[in-house]
C-alpha beads as a LAMMPS data file, in Angstrom:
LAMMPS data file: protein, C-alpha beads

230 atoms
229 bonds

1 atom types
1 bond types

-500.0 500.0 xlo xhi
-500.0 500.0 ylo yhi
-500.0 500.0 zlo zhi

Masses

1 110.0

Atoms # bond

1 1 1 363.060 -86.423 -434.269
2 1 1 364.664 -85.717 -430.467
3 1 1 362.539 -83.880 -428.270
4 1 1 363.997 -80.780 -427.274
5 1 1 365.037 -80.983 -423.419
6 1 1 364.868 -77.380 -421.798
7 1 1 367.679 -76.146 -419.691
8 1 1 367.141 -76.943 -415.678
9 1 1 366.874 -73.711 -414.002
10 1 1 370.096 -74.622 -411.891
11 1 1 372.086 -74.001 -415.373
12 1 1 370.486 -70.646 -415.498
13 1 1 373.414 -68.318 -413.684
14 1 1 373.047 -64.688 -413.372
15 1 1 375.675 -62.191 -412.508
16 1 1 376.300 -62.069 -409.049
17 1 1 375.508 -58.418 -409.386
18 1 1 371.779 -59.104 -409.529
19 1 1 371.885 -60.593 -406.023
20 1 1 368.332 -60.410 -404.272
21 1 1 366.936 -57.738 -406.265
22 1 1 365.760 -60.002 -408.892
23 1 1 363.137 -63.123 -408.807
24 1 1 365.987 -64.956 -410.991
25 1 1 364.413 -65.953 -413.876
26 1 1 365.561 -66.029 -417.477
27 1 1 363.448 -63.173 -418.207
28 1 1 364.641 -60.749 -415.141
29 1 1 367.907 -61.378 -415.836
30 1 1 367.547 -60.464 -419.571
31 1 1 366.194 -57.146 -418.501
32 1 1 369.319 -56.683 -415.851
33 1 1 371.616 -56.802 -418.824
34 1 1 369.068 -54.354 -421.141
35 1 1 369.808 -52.187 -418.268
36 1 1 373.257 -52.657 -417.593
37 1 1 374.891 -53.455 -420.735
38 1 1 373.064 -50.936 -423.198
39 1 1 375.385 -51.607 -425.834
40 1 1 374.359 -55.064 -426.376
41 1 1 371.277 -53.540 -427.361
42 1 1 372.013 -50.890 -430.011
43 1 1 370.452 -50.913 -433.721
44 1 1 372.619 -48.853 -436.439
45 1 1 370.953 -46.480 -437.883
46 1 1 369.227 -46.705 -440.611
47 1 1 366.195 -48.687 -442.575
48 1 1 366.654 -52.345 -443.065
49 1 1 367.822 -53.340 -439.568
50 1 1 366.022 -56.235 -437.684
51 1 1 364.950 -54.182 -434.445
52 1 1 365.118 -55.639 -430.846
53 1 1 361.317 -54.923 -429.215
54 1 1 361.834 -52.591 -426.757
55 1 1 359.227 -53.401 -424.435
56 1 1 358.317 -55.062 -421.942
57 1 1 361.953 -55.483 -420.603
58 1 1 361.773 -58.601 -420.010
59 1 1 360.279 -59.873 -423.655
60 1 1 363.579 -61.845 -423.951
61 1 1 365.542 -64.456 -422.228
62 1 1 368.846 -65.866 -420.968
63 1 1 369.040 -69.090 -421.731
64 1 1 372.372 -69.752 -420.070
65 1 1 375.403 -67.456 -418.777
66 1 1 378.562 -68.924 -417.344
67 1 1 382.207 -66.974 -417.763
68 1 1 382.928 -67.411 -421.344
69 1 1 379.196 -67.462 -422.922
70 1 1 375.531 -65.774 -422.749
71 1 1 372.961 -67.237 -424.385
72 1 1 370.204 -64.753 -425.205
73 1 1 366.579 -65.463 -426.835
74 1 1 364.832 -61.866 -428.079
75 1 1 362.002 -60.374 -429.226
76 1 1 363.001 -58.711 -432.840
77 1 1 360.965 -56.700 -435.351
78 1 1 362.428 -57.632 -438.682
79 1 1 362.694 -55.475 -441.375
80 1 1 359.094 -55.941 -443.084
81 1 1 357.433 -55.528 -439.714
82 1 1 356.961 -58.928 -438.510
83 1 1 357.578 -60.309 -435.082
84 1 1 360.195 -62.795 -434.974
85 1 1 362.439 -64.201 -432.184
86 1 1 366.369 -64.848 -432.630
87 1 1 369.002 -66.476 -430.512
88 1 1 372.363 -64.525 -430.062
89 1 1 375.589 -65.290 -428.776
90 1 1 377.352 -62.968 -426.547
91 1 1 380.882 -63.002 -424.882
92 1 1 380.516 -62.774 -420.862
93 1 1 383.849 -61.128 -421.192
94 1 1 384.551 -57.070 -422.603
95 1 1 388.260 -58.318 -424.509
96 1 1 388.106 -59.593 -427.401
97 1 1 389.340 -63.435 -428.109
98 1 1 392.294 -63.659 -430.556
99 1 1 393.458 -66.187 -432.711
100 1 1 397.078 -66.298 -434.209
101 1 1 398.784 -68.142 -437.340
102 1 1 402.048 -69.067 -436.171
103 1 1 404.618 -68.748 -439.076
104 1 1 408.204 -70.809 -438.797
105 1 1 410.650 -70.076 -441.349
106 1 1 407.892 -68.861 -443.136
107 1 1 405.749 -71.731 -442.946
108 1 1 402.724 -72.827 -441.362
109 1 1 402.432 -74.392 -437.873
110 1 1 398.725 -75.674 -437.880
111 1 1 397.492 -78.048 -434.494
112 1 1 395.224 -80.640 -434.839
113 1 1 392.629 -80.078 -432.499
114 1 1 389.630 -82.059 -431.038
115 1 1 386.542 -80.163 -431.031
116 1 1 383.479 -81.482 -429.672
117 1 1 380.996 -79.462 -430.993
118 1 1 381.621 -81.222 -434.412
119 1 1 383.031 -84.362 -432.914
120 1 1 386.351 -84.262 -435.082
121 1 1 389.333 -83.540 -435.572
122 1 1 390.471 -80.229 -437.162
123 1 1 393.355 -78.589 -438.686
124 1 1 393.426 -75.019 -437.021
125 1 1 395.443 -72.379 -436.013
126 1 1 395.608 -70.781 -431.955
127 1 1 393.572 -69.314 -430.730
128 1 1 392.038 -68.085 -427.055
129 1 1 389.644 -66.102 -424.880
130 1 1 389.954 -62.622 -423.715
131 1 1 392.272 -61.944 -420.422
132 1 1 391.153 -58.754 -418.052
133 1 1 393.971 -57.017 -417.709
134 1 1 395.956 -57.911 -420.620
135 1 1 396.433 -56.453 -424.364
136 1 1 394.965 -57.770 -427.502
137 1 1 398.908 -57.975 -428.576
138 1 1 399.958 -59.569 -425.424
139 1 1 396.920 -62.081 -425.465
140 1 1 398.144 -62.994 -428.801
141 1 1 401.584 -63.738 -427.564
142 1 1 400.480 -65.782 -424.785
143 1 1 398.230 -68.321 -426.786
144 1 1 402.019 -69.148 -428.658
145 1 1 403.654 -69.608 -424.972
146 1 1 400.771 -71.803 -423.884
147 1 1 399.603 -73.458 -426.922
148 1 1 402.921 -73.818 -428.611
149 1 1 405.596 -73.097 -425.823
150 1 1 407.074 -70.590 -427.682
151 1 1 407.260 -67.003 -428.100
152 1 1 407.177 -64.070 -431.030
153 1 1 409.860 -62.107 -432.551
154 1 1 407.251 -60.357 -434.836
155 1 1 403.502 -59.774 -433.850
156 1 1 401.538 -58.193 -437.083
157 1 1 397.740 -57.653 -436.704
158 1 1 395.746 -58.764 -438.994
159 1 1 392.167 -57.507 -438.395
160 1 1 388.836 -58.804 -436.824
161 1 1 386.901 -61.651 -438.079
162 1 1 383.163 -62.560 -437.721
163 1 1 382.566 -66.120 -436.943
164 1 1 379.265 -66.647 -437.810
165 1 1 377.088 -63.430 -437.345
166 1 1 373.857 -64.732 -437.665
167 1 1 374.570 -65.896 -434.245
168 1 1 377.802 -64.796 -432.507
169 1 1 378.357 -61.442 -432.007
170 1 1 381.578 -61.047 -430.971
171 1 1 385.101 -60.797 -433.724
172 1 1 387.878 -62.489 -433.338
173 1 1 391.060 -60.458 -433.372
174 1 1 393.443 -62.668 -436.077
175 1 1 397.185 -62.057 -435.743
176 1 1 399.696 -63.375 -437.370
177 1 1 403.323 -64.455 -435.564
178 1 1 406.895 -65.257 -436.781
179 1 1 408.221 -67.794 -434.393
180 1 1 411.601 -69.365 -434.224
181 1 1 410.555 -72.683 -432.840
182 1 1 408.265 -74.620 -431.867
183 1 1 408.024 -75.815 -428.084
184 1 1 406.278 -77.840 -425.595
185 1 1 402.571 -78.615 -427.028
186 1 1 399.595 -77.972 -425.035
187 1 1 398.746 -81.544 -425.488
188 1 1 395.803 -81.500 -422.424
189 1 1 394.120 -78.488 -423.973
190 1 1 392.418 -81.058 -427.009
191 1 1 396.027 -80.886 -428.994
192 1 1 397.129 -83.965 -430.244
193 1 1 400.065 -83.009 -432.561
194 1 1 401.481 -79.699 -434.336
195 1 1 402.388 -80.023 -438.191
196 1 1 404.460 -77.765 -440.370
197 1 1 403.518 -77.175 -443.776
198 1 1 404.536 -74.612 -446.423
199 1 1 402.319 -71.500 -446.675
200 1 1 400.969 -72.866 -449.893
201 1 1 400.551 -76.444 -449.241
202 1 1 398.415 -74.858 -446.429
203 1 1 396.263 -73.286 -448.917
204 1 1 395.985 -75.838 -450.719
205 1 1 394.447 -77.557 -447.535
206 1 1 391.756 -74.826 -446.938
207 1 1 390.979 -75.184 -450.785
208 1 1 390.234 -78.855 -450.352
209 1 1 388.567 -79.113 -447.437
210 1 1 391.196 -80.454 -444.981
211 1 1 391.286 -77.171 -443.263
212 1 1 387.395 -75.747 -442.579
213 1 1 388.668 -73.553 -439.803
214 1 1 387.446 -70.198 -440.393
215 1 1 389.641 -68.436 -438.707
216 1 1 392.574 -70.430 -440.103
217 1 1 391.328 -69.678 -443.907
218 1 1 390.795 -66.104 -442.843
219 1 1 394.318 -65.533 -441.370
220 1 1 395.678 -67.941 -444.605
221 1 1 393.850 -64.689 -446.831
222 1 1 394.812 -62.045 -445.330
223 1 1 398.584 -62.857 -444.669
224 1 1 398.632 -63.378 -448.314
225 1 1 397.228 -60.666 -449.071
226 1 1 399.851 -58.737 -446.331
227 1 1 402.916 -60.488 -448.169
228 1 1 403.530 -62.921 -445.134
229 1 1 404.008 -65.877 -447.547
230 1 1 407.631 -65.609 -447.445

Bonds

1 1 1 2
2 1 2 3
3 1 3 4
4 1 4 5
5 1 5 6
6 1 6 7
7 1 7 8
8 1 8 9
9 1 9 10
10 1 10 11
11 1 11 12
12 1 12 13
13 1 13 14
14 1 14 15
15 1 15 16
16 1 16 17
17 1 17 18
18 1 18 19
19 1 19 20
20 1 20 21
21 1 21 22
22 1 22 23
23 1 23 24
24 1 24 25
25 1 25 26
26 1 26 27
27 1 27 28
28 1 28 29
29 1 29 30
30 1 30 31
31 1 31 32
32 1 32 33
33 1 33 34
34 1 34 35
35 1 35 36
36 1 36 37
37 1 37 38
38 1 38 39
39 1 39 40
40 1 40 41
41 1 41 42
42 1 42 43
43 1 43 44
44 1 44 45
45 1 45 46
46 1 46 47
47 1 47 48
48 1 48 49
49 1 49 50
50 1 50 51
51 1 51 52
52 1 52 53
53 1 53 54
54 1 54 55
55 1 55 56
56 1 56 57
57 1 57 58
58 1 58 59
59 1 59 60
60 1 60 61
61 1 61 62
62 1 62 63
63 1 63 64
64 1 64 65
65 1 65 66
66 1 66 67
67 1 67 68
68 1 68 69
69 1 69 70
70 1 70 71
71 1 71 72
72 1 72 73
73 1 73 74
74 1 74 75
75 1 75 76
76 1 76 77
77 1 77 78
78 1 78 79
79 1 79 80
80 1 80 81
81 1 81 82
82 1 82 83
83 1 83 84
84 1 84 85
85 1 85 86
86 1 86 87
87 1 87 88
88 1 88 89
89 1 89 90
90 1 90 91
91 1 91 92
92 1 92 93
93 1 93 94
94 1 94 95
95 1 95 96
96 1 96 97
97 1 97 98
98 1 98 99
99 1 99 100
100 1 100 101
101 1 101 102
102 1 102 103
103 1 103 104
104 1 104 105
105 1 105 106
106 1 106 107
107 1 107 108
108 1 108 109
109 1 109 110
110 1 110 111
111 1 111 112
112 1 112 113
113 1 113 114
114 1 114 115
115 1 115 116
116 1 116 117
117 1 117 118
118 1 118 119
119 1 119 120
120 1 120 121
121 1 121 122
122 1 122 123
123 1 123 124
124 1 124 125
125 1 125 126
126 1 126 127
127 1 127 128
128 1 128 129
129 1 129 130
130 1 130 131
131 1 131 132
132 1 132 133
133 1 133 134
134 1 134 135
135 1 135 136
136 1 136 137
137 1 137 138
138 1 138 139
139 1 139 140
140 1 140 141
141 1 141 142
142 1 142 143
143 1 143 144
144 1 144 145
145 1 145 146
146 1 146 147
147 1 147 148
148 1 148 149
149 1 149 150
150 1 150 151
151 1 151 152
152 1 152 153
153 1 153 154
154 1 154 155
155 1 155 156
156 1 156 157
157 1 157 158
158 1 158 159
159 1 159 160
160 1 160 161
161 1 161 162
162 1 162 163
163 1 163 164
164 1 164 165
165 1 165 166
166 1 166 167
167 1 167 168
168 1 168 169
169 1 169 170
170 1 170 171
171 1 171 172
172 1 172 173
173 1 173 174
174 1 174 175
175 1 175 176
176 1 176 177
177 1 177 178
178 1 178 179
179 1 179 180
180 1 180 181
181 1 181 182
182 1 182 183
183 1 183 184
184 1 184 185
185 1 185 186
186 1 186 187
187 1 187 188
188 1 188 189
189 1 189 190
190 1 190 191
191 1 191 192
192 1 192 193
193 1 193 194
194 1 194 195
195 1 195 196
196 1 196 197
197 1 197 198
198 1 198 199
199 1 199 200
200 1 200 201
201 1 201 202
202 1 202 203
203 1 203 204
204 1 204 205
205 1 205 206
206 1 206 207
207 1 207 208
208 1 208 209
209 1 209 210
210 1 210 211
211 1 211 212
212 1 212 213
213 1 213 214
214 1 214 215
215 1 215 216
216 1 216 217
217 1 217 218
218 1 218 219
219 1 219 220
220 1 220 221
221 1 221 222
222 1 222 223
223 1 223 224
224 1 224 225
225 1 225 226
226 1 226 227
227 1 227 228
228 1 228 229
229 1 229 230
């Protein structure tokens, strides 16, 4: 078994918000964002619901924070009344990240990208962080100019996805795009190659296992299921 190894406090950022007023710990800085970002915090109402102990403050941690990601370790009451603690993955950022299917001719441009969490290579579809300042719509558009060096004639949302929450918390906005051409790849952003398939054959990819993208499945669904196929 490998040891855990615990984060060196120099990984632990804070928002520069905090400044002096706090000791800088993971445990004051989890009780700055109790403060300042209530809605991070909020239980539906209801019976059922795994509650987050409300005091002390500071019963929780950050266990990192850096512009795209905080890591938080809480306190929770679970539903039968026992004490529990649960990790939770929170986007630094308010907008929502988007992912888009890009559709040529009515087929499916997929990118094989390298993704070093699983240390593969995977069939997926774009997709990108949340930009201040900029639309959901517009963020969707841009991942096809970057990613794809191309742009939309038709932008049709298709709804928020859920990654994994029992651990992320934030959806993914999935669009999907009718395209006229494919450009210049993104090749330094982990692309290696863009393929075009037909919608089903693309299917048939997610059914075998060649595509395990979530998103890319999801936005494979749903366009079906919006009569994109065509």
């Amino acid at each position: 078994m490998i040891p855990a190894v615990p984060l060196p406090r120099s990984l632990l950022t804070l928002p520069a918000e905090v400044g002096d007023l706090m000791d800088h710990t993971p445990e004051s800085a989890y009780a700055h964002l109790r403060d300042t970002r209530p809605a991070w915090f909020l239980s539906p109402p209801g019976d059922g619901t795994t509650g987050i102990v409300r005091w002390p403050m500071a019963g929780g941690q950050v266990l990192h924070r850096d512009e795209e990601r905080v890591v938080l370790e809480e306190p929770v009451v679970l539903s039968d009344g026992r004490l529990a603690r649960r990790l939770r993955l929170l986007a630094a950022r308010p907008e929502p990240p988007v992912a888009v299917l890009p559709l040529l001719d009515g087929d499916v441009v997929l990118v094989d990208r390298f993704r070093h969490a699983v240390r593969a290579w995977q069939w997926e579809i774009l997709r990108g962080a949340g930009t201040e300042g900029v639309a959901d719509a517009d963020n969707a558009a841009g991942q096809l100019q970057d990613q794809l060096g191309t742009t939309a004639s038709e932008l049709i949302g298709l709804g928020p996805v859920h990654l994994d929450p029992a651990i992320l918390a934030e959806a993914v906005l999935l669009y999907a795009a009718r395209i006229d051409a494919v450009g210049d790849i993104a090749y330094g952003d982990g692309i290696r190659r863009a393929r075009t398939v037909p919608f089903t054959e693309a299917e048939q990819m997610a059914l075998t296992g060649q595509i395990t993208d979530a998103l890319a499945i999801a936005a494979l669904f749903r366009a079906r299921q919006a009569g994109l196929t065509g």
